[in-house]
N, C-alpha and C positions, 0 to 999 in steps of 0.2 A: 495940673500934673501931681502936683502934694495928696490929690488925695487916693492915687491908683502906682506913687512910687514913692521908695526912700529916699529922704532930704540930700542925701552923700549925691544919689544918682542926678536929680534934678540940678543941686548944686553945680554939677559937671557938664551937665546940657546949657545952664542959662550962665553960668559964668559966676551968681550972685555968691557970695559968703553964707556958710552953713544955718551960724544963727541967723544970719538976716533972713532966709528961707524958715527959717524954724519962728520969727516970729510973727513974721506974717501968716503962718499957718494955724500959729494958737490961736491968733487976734480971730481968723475966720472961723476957727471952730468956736471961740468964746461966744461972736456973736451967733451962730447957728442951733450948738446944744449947750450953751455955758447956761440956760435960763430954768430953772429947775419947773418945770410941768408934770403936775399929778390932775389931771381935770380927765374927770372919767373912770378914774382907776379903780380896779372891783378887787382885780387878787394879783398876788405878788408873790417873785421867784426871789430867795435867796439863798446865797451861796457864797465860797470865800475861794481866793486861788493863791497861789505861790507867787509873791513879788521877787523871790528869787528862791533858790534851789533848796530844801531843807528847812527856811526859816523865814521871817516877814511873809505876811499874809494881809491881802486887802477883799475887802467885801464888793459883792455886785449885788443890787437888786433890781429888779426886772418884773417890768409891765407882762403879767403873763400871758393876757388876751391877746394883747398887741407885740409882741415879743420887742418891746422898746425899753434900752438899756436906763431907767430912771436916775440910779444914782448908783459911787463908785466912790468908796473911802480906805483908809489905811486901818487894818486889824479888824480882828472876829469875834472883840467882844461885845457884853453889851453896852458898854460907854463908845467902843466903835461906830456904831451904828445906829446912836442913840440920836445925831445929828438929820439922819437921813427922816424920823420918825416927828422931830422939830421943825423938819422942813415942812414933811406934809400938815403940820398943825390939826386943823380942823377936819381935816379929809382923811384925818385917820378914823374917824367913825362911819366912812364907807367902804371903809375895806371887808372883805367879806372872808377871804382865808387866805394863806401865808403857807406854802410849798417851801420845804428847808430839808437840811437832814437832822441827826439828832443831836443840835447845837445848842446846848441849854442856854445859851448867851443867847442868842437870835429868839428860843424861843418865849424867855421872862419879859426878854423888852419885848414882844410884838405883847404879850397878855396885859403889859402896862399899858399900854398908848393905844390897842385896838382890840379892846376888853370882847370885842363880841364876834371876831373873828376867829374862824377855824383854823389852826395850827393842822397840816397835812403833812407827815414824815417822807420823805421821799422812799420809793422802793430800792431806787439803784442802788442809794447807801446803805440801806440794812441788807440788803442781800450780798453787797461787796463787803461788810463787815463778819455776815453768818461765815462766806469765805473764808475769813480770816481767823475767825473765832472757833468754830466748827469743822467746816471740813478742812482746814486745812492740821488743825490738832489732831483728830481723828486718823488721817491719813499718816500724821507721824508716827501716831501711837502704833495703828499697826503693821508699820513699817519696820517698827521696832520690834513687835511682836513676831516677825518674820526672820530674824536673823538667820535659823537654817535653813531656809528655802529662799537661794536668793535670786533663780529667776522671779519667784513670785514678789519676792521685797522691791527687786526691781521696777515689776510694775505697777507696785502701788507706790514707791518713792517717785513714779514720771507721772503720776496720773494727774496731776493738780491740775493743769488744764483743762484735760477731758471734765473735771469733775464741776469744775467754774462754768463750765463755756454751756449756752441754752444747746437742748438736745437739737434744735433746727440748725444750727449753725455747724452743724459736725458734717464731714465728709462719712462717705459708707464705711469706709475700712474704720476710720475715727469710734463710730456707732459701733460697731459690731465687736469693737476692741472697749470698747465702754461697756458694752453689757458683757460681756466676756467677767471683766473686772467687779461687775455688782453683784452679779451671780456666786463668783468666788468669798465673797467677803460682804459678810450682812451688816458689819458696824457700815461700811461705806454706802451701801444702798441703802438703810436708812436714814442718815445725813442727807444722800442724794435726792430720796423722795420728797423729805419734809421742806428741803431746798424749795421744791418745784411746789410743795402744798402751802407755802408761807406765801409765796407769788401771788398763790391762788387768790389769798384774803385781800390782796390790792385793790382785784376785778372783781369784785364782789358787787352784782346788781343793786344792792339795799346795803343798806346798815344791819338790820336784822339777821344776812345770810353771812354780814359780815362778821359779824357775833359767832355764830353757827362754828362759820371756817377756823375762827380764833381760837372756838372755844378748844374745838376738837385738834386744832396744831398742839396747840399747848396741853392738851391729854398727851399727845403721842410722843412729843419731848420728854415730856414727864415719866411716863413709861418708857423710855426709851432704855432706862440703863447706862448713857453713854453720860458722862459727867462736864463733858463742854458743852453739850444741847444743851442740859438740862440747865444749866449755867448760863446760857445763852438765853435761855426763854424765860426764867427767874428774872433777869435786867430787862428783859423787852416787856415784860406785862405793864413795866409804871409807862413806856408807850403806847398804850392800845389805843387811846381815845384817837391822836394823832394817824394811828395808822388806818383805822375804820373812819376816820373821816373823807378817807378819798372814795367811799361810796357816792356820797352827795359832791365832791370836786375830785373831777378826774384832773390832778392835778400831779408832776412830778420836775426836779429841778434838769432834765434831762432836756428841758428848753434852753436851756443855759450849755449844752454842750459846745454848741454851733458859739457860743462868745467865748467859751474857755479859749475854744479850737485859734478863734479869731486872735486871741489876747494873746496866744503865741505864736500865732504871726507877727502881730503889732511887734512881741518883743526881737522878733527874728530881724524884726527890719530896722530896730534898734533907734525907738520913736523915742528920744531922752527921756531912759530911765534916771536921770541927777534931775529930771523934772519933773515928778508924779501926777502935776495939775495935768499935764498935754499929755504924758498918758493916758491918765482917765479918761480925755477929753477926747481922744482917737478910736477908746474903746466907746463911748456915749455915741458918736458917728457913726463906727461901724454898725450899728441898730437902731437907725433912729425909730422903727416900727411903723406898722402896719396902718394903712387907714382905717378909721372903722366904717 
Protein backbone atom coordinates (compact mmCIF):
# COMPACT_ATOMS: atom_id res chain seq x y z
CA UNK A 1 0.00 0.00 0.00
CA UNK A 2 3.19 2.46 0.71
CA UNK A 3 3.98 2.49 -2.45
CA UNK A 4 0.34 3.69 -4.39
CA UNK A 5 -0.69 5.83 -0.79
CA UNK A 6 0.46 8.42 1.82
CA UNK A 7 1.88 7.06 5.20
CA UNK A 8 -1.06 9.21 7.19
CA UNK A 9 -3.63 7.31 5.04
CA UNK A 10 -2.14 3.71 5.24
CA UNK A 11 -1.36 4.51 8.93
CA UNK A 12 -5.33 4.83 9.31
CA UNK A 13 -6.20 1.65 7.44
CA UNK A 14 -3.62 -0.75 9.23
CA UNK A 15 -3.77 0.80 12.82
CA UNK A 16 0.42 0.85 12.77
CA UNK A 17 2.21 4.13 14.09
CA UNK A 18 3.33 6.82 11.33
CA UNK A 19 7.13 6.21 11.73
CA UNK A 20 6.73 2.68 12.12
CA UNK A 21 5.18 2.72 8.59
CA UNK A 22 7.76 5.22 7.47
CA UNK A 23 10.46 2.89 8.44
CA UNK A 24 9.58 0.03 6.89
CA UNK A 25 9.16 1.86 3.88
CA UNK A 26 12.74 3.25 3.65
CA UNK A 27 14.16 -0.08 4.64
CA UNK A 28 12.15 -1.41 1.28
CA UNK A 29 13.23 1.20 -0.87
CA UNK A 30 16.93 0.97 0.60
CA UNK A 31 16.98 -2.37 -0.23
CA UNK A 32 15.36 -1.99 -3.92
CA UNK A 33 16.99 1.46 -5.32
CA UNK A 34 19.44 2.45 -2.19
CA UNK A 35 22.34 0.43 -4.50
CA UNK A 36 23.84 3.11 -6.81
CA UNK A 37 23.88 1.21 -10.65
CA UNK A 38 25.49 3.00 -13.71
CA UNK A 39 26.26 -0.35 -15.76
CA UNK A 40 25.31 0.60 -19.33
CA UNK A 41 25.08 4.23 -18.94
CA UNK A 42 25.78 6.16 -22.29
CA UNK A 43 24.16 9.90 -21.67
CA UNK A 44 22.74 11.64 -18.92
CA UNK A 45 19.94 14.24 -17.97
CA UNK A 46 20.69 16.93 -15.38
CA UNK A 47 18.82 19.15 -13.79
CA UNK A 48 17.98 20.89 -10.26
CA UNK A 49 14.49 21.51 -8.64
CA UNK A 50 13.09 23.52 -5.51
CA UNK A 51 13.36 21.59 -2.26
CA UNK A 52 11.20 24.30 -1.07
CA UNK A 53 9.69 27.55 -2.43
CA UNK A 54 12.13 30.32 -3.44
CA UNK A 55 15.25 28.69 -2.04
CA UNK A 56 17.29 25.20 -1.35
CA UNK A 57 17.69 23.41 -4.38
CA UNK A 58 18.66 19.55 -4.92
CA UNK A 59 19.99 17.89 -8.13
CA UNK A 60 18.51 14.91 -10.22
CA UNK A 61 20.48 13.07 -12.63
CA UNK A 62 19.04 10.72 -14.96
CA UNK A 63 19.64 7.71 -17.22
CA UNK A 64 18.53 9.44 -20.37
CA UNK A 65 18.19 6.18 -22.64
CA UNK A 66 16.36 4.44 -20.03
CA UNK A 67 14.76 7.35 -18.24
CA UNK A 68 15.88 5.77 -14.76
CA UNK A 69 16.35 8.23 -11.86
CA UNK A 70 20.36 7.36 -11.13
CA UNK A 71 21.10 9.68 -8.47
CA UNK A 72 19.44 12.73 -6.28
CA UNK A 73 21.72 15.13 -3.89
CA UNK A 74 21.24 18.42 -2.11
CA UNK A 75 22.48 21.75 -4.22
CA UNK A 76 23.53 22.89 -7.89
CA UNK A 77 26.68 23.26 -7.45
CA UNK A 78 29.63 21.82 -8.60
CA UNK A 79 30.89 20.24 -5.16
CA UNK A 80 27.06 19.24 -5.17
CA UNK A 81 27.13 17.00 -7.56
CA UNK A 82 30.67 16.12 -7.55
CA UNK A 83 29.58 13.02 -5.35
CA UNK A 84 27.37 11.70 -8.01
CA UNK A 85 30.60 11.88 -10.57
CA UNK A 86 32.69 9.78 -7.53
CA UNK A 87 30.13 7.36 -7.55
CA UNK A 88 30.32 6.55 -11.20
CA UNK A 89 34.39 6.31 -10.81
CA UNK A 90 35.66 4.55 -13.79
CA UNK A 91 32.37 4.74 -15.92
CA UNK A 92 32.75 8.18 -16.19
CA UNK A 93 34.81 7.53 -19.48
CA UNK A 94 31.71 5.92 -21.06
CA UNK A 95 29.66 8.62 -20.99
CA UNK A 96 29.22 10.03 -24.13
CA UNK A 97 27.06 13.42 -23.63
CA UNK A 98 25.42 15.36 -20.66
CA UNK A 99 21.82 17.25 -21.49
CA UNK A 100 21.69 20.30 -18.83
CA UNK A 101 20.85 23.83 -19.10
CA UNK A 102 23.16 26.58 -19.01
CA UNK A 103 24.59 25.59 -15.47
CA UNK A 104 28.26 26.47 -15.42
CA UNK A 105 28.55 24.34 -12.24
CA UNK A 106 27.11 21.02 -13.83
CA UNK A 107 28.87 21.95 -16.83
CA UNK A 108 32.96 22.36 -15.34
CA UNK A 109 32.42 19.23 -13.29
CA UNK A 110 31.03 17.04 -16.19
CA UNK A 111 34.39 18.50 -18.55
CA UNK A 112 36.43 17.24 -15.40
CA UNK A 113 35.43 13.76 -14.71
CA UNK A 114 34.00 13.03 -18.46
CA UNK A 115 36.64 14.90 -20.61
CA UNK A 116 35.24 13.37 -23.66
CA UNK A 117 31.69 13.82 -23.57
CA UNK A 118 29.42 16.24 -25.14
CA UNK A 119 27.84 18.88 -23.00
CA UNK A 120 24.17 19.44 -24.85
CA UNK A 121 22.30 22.84 -23.64
CA UNK A 122 18.92 22.19 -23.42
CA UNK A 123 16.40 24.21 -25.69
CA UNK A 124 13.53 24.56 -23.22
CA UNK A 125 15.82 26.66 -20.97
CA UNK A 126 17.28 29.05 -23.48
CA UNK A 127 14.23 29.67 -25.06
CA UNK A 128 12.36 30.17 -21.57
CA UNK A 129 15.31 32.56 -20.86
CA UNK A 130 15.12 34.55 -24.63
CA UNK A 131 11.38 34.84 -22.99
CA UNK A 132 12.63 36.51 -20.27
CA UNK A 133 15.53 38.39 -21.59
CA UNK A 134 13.99 39.35 -24.98
CA UNK A 135 10.72 39.42 -25.50
CA UNK A 136 9.52 39.96 -22.50
CA UNK A 137 12.01 43.55 -22.32
CA UNK A 138 10.98 44.45 -25.80
CA UNK A 139 7.38 44.16 -25.01
CA UNK A 140 7.90 46.48 -22.16
CA UNK A 141 9.83 48.81 -24.03
CA UNK A 142 7.11 49.18 -26.35
CA UNK A 143 4.49 49.40 -24.20
CA UNK A 144 6.13 52.23 -22.84
CA UNK A 145 6.44 53.56 -26.12
CA UNK A 146 2.66 53.57 -26.52
CA UNK A 147 1.56 55.72 -23.76
CA UNK A 148 -1.00 57.70 -26.17
CA UNK A 149 -2.65 55.07 -27.78
CA UNK A 150 -3.71 52.95 -25.04
CA UNK A 151 -5.92 50.57 -26.84
CA UNK A 152 -2.88 49.49 -28.59
CA UNK A 153 -0.39 49.71 -25.14
CA UNK A 154 -3.09 47.60 -23.96
CA UNK A 155 -2.41 45.01 -26.28
CA UNK A 156 1.05 44.72 -26.31
CA UNK A 157 1.06 45.07 -22.29
CA UNK A 158 -1.41 41.41 -22.47
CA UNK A 159 0.50 39.94 -25.27
CA UNK A 160 3.22 37.98 -23.12
CA UNK A 161 1.44 34.81 -23.69
CA UNK A 162 0.55 34.86 -27.10
CA UNK A 163 4.14 35.75 -27.68
CA UNK A 164 5.71 32.77 -25.25
CA UNK A 165 3.19 30.17 -26.18
CA UNK A 166 4.33 27.68 -29.76
CA UNK A 167 2.13 29.19 -32.69
CA UNK A 168 0.46 25.30 -32.73
CA UNK A 169 -0.82 25.60 -29.40
CA UNK A 170 -2.87 28.93 -30.09
CA UNK A 171 -6.68 28.60 -30.49
CA UNK A 172 -7.98 30.49 -34.00
CA UNK A 173 -9.12 33.66 -32.38
CA UNK A 174 -5.64 33.47 -30.19
CA UNK A 175 -3.70 33.21 -33.93
CA UNK A 176 -5.40 35.70 -35.57
CA UNK A 177 -5.05 38.21 -32.45
CA UNK A 178 -1.32 37.25 -32.59
CA UNK A 179 -0.66 38.26 -36.12
CA UNK A 180 -3.00 41.21 -35.80
CA UNK A 181 -0.22 42.28 -32.95
CA UNK A 182 3.02 41.36 -35.25
CA UNK A 183 1.73 43.18 -38.09
CA UNK A 184 1.23 46.37 -36.00
CA UNK A 185 4.62 46.41 -34.35
CA UNK A 186 7.86 45.19 -36.05
CA UNK A 187 10.27 45.31 -32.80
CA UNK A 188 7.76 42.47 -31.64
CA UNK A 189 7.78 40.35 -34.80
CA UNK A 190 11.19 40.43 -34.94
CA UNK A 191 11.89 38.99 -31.46
CA UNK A 192 8.91 36.80 -32.41
CA UNK A 193 10.54 35.25 -35.69
CA UNK A 194 14.08 34.85 -34.34
CA UNK A 195 12.27 33.05 -31.27
CA UNK A 196 11.03 30.42 -33.74
CA UNK A 197 14.68 30.63 -35.99
CA UNK A 198 16.74 30.00 -32.67
CA UNK A 199 14.38 26.63 -32.34
CA UNK A 200 15.30 25.96 -35.66
CA UNK A 201 19.33 25.47 -34.81
CA UNK A 202 18.17 22.70 -32.21
CA UNK A 203 16.76 20.41 -35.20
CA UNK A 204 19.37 20.96 -37.11
CA UNK A 205 20.03 17.39 -39.44
CA UNK A 206 24.05 17.93 -39.32
CA UNK A 207 26.37 20.12 -37.38
CA UNK A 208 27.30 21.75 -40.57
CA UNK A 209 23.57 23.18 -41.15
CA UNK A 210 23.85 23.65 -37.57
CA UNK A 211 26.67 26.22 -38.10
CA UNK A 212 24.59 27.59 -41.07
CA UNK A 213 21.35 28.27 -38.73
CA UNK A 214 23.71 29.86 -36.05
CA UNK A 215 25.52 31.62 -38.10
CA UNK A 216 22.74 33.38 -39.80
CA UNK A 217 20.51 33.84 -36.10
CA UNK A 218 23.24 35.63 -34.79
CA UNK A 219 23.45 37.99 -38.13
CA UNK A 220 19.89 38.90 -37.70
CA UNK A 221 20.22 39.74 -33.72
CA UNK A 222 22.96 41.63 -34.74
CA UNK A 223 21.28 43.53 -37.16
CA UNK A 224 18.41 43.73 -35.38
CA UNK A 225 18.86 47.16 -33.75
CA UNK A 226 16.97 45.91 -30.73
CA UNK A 227 19.48 46.18 -27.77
CA UNK A 228 18.11 43.04 -25.56
CA UNK A 229 18.55 40.57 -28.69
CA UNK A 230 21.59 41.90 -29.30
CA UNK A 231 22.61 41.34 -25.76
CA UNK A 232 21.11 38.27 -25.54
CA UNK A 233 23.09 36.67 -28.52
CA UNK A 234 26.48 38.47 -27.42
CA UNK A 235 26.14 35.88 -24.03
CA UNK A 236 24.86 32.95 -26.04
CA UNK A 237 27.83 32.73 -28.64
CA UNK A 238 30.36 31.37 -25.53
CA UNK A 239 27.41 28.55 -25.85
CA UNK A 240 27.36 27.41 -29.25
CA UNK A 241 29.39 24.32 -29.02
CA UNK A 242 26.73 23.01 -26.32
CA UNK A 243 23.85 24.02 -28.32
CA UNK A 244 24.99 22.51 -31.97
CA UNK A 245 25.89 19.51 -30.19
CA UNK A 246 22.41 18.22 -30.16
CA UNK A 247 22.75 17.72 -34.01
CA UNK A 248 24.64 14.42 -33.28
CA UNK A 249 22.43 13.82 -29.54
CA UNK A 250 18.96 14.65 -29.95
CA UNK A 251 19.08 15.10 -26.42
CA UNK A 252 16.95 17.60 -24.03
CA UNK A 253 16.23 17.79 -20.14
CA UNK A 254 12.46 17.64 -20.99
CA UNK A 255 12.77 13.80 -19.90
CA UNK A 256 13.00 15.08 -16.64
CA UNK A 257 9.70 16.81 -16.81
CA UNK A 258 7.57 13.72 -16.02
CA UNK A 259 10.14 13.47 -12.39
CA UNK A 260 9.79 17.22 -11.80
CA UNK A 261 5.98 16.57 -12.32
CA UNK A 262 6.43 13.33 -9.97
CA UNK A 263 8.57 15.16 -7.13
CA UNK A 264 5.57 17.34 -6.69
CA UNK A 265 3.45 14.75 -6.00
CA UNK A 266 5.93 13.04 -3.74
CA UNK A 267 5.89 16.45 -1.98
CA UNK A 268 2.08 16.89 -2.03
CA UNK A 269 1.67 13.61 -0.23
CA UNK A 270 4.16 14.89 2.23
CA UNK A 271 6.79 11.76 1.91
CA UNK A 272 9.14 13.50 5.15
CA UNK A 273 10.61 16.27 3.92
CA UNK A 274 12.69 16.52 7.86
CA UNK A 275 14.17 13.28 5.89
CA UNK A 276 15.82 13.99 2.45
CA UNK A 277 17.42 10.31 2.31
CA UNK A 278 13.47 8.82 1.87
CA UNK A 279 12.68 11.54 -0.21
CA UNK A 280 15.29 10.95 -2.74
CA UNK A 281 14.72 7.52 -2.21
CA UNK A 282 10.65 7.77 -3.48
CA UNK A 283 11.83 9.92 -6.18
CA UNK A 284 14.72 7.01 -7.41
CA UNK A 285 11.23 4.55 -7.28
CA UNK A 286 9.26 6.49 -8.94
CA UNK A 287 11.72 5.73 -12.28
CA UNK A 288 13.35 2.99 -11.80
CA UNK A 289 13.49 2.72 -15.79
CA UNK A 290 13.07 1.07 -18.72
CA UNK A 291 14.55 -2.41 -19.76
CA UNK A 292 16.74 -2.33 -22.32
Amino acid sequence: MLRLLPISHVSQLTGLHWHTLKTLDKRRLQAEVGTFDSTGVRRLVMDEFALHKGHRYATVIMDAERTRVLWVGHGNSREAVRPFFELLGKHCQQIEAVAMDMNTAFDLEVKKHCPQAEVVYDLFHVVARYGRDVIDRIRVDQANLLREDKPARKAVKQSRWLLLRNRNNLKDGQAVQLQELLAANQPLATVYVLKDALKDVWFAPSVREGWRRWRTWLRHARDSGLAPLQRFARNLRKYARGILASANFHMHTSVLEGVNNRIKVIKRMAYGFRDSEYFFLKIKAAFPGKAR
